[in-house]
N, C-alpha and C positions, 0 to 999 in steps of 0.2 A: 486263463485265470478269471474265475468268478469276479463283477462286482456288483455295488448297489448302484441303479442309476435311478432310480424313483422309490418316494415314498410319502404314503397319504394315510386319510383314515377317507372311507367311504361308509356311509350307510344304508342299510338295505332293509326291504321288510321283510315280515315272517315270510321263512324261506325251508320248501322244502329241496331236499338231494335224493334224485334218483340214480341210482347204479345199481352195482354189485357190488359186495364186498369180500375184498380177499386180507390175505394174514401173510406171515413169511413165509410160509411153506407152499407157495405161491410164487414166489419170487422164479427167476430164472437168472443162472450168474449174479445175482445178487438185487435184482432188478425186477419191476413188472413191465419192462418193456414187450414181452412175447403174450401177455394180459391186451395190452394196448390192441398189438399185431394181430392179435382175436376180434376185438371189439371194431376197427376197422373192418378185418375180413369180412364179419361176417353183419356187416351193418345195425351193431346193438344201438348207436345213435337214434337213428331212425326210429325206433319204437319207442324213447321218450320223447322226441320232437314232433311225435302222431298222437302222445297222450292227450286225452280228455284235458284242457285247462293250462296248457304249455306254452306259455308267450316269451319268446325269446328276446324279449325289450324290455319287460318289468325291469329290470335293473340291471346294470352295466354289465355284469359277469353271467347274466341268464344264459346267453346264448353260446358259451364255449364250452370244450370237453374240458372236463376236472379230474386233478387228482387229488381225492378227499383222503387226509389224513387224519385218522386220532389217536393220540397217543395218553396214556395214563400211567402212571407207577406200576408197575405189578397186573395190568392186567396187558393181554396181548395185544401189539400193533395191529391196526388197523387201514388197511390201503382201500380205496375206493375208487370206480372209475363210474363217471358218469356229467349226470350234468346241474344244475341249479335248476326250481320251477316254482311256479307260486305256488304259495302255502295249498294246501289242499289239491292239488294235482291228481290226476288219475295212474296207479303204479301198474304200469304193464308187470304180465305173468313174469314170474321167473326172476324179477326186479326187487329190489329192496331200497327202503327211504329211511332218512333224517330230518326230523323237524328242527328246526333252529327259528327263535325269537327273532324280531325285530332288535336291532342293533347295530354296532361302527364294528367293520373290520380293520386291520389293519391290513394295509397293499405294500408290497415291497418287490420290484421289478427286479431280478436278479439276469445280470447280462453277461455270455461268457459263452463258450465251445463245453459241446457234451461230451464229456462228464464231468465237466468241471463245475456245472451251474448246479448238480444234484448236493444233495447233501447239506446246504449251507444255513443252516439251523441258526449256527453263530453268528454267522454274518448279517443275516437277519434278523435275532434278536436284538445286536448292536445296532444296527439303522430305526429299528423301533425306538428304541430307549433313547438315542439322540435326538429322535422327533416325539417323544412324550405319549409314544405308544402302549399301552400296558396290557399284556397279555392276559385272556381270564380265563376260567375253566367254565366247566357245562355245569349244571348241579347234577353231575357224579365225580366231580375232581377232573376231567377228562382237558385236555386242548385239542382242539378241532385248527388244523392248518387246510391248503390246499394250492394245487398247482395251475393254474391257468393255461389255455391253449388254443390258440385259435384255429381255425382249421386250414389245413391238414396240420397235425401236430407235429 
């Protein structure tokens, strides 16, 4: 059973995301686990941790694999894997980014056996709302989530 055992607001500065981005038809069993099992294999890390401008200390989540989520009404999910970098970074080939402002995330530690900790949208939007967290959009109506990981995931 999933639970919450931390939760904060942290701030970060302008922050760009480098990965790929994939959609559900992408998925495998309902999942981007065999995404991940790629990006391992075949050392996609590596080519933004060699980028031009990649300091893995700017801020607390710089240096872990992510999984960037965005999700909107009406337009398709978006799953991303990759990593945090300062603004302006160098995109290796093949790569794709997200600019994102300076601003407060909110953190929420979700602890549990997989596949119990996926999914838990609710339970994290509850551990916000108790700590006076308020969730915003991008200016396209979008929410921007994501997964934290240390390495190895």
């Amino acid at each position: 059973m999933a639970e919450v055992i931390k939760t904060y607001k942290q701030s970060i500065p302008a922050t760009r995301f480098i990965g790929i981005k994939y959609g559900d038809e992408d998925r495998s069993d309902g999942v981007f686990a065999a995404k991940w099992d790629e990006w391992f294999q075949n050392s996609r890390f590596a080519s933004i941790e060699n980028a031009e401008g990649f300091d893995p200390a700017y801020f607390e989540d710089a240096g872990a694999y992510i999984g960037l989520m965005r999700m909107k009404n009406g337009d398709p999910f978006q799953y991303w894997i990759g990593m945090f970098a300062p603004e302006g970074t160098a995109v290796p080939e093949g790569y794709q980014y997200a600019d994102f402002t300076a601003g407060t995330l909110g953190i929420c530690w979700v602890r549990g056996p997989v596949p119990d900790v996926f999914c838990q949208d609710d339970l994290v939007m509850e551990a916000f709302q108790k700590n006076d967290i308020i969730p915003v959009t991008d200016t396209d109506g979008a929410h921007w989530f994501f997964e934290r990981y240390a390495c190895p995931r």
